[in-house]
C-alpha positions, 0 to 999 in steps of 0.5 A: 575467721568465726562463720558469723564474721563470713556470713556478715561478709556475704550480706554486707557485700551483697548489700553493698552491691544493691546500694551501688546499683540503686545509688548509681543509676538513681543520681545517674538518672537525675544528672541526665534528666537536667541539662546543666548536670549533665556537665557535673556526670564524671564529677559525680562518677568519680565521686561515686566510684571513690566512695564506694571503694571506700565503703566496700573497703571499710565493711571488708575491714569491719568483717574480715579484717580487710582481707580482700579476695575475688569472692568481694567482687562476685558477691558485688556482682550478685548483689548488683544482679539482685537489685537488678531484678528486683528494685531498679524499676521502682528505684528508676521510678523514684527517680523520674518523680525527683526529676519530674519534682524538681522540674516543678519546682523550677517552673515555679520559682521560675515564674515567681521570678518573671513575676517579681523580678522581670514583669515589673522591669519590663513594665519600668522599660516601657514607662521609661520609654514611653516618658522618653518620647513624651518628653521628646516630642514635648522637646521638639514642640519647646524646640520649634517654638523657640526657633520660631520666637528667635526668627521673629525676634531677629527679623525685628532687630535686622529690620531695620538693616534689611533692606542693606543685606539684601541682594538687589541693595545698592552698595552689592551693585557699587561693590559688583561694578567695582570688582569688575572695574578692578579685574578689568584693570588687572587684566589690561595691566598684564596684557600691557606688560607683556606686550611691553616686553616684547 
């Protein structure tokens, strides 16, 4: 193995170790800055450790015939502790202004949203309602005048029976004395069949 095939080996592994860091604690910042994709994180972590073996075994084929040795993960290592001391402030920050970019976005559209979409749907639920009562009390006046045409209309077609259908009429009083004179008869009937079987 040619000095030049090593010294690519070194860089690539050490640039890979910036970029897993970098990679990581940016998406690892923005899925935490967002409720919903909190939920999605160990999708994303699989999904980021998968690629980067991939990547680091892919550049060790690339440079050193995919020989794979414990110096890989050192310089790993150091390319990871490099990003640490110099880039992660500024790629957290980064970060953050997506999140923050993102959350103005939504604002945004969300408004647009309860703009076009909810305002005028409460605006139709109250004129739907306030139709509704309209035309319910509208109903109930229709309604009462028509109970009162009807009353009217039936005392002018029972006027002429009413004075038969009313209480003090003089075939309840013949119809009251003869029940009486009826439950009168029975009862003496009974008490007399009794006796007449003694």
């Amino acid at each position: 193995m040619s000095a030049g095939q090593n010294v690519a080996y070194v860089l690539w592994m050490i640039a890979s170790g910036v970029a897993m860091g970098a990679v990581f604690d940016w998406y690892n910042t923005i899925s935490g800055g967002f409720r919903w994709l909190r939920r999605l994180r160990p999708l994303c972590d699989l999904a980021f450790w998968m690629a980067s073996a991939f990547l680091v075994y892919l550049l060790t084929f690339r440079t050193i015939d995919g020989e794979f040795r414990i110096w890989t993960l050192v310089l790993l290592a150091v390319g990871y502790g490099l990003y640490r001391l110099t880039l992660r402030r500024r790629v957290m920050r980064s970060a953050f202004a997506v999140v923050a970019v993102i959350r103005f976005i939504v604002r945004i559209v969300r408004r647009a949203l309860e703009m076009v979409v909810v305002w005028p749907l409460r605006l139709l639920a109250r004129l739907a309602l306030g139709v509704g009562r309209a035309l319910y009390r509208a109903g109930l006046v229709v309604e009462n005048g028509l109970c009162r045409m009807v009353a009217i209309l039936f005392a002018v077609v029972t006027f002429p029976v009413r004075r038969y259908v009313r209480r003090d009429a003089a075939w309840r009083k013949k119809l009251a004395a003869w029940q009486e004179d009826f439950w009168q008869r029975a009862s003496n009937w009974l008490i007399q069949s009794r006796e007449s079987a003694r």
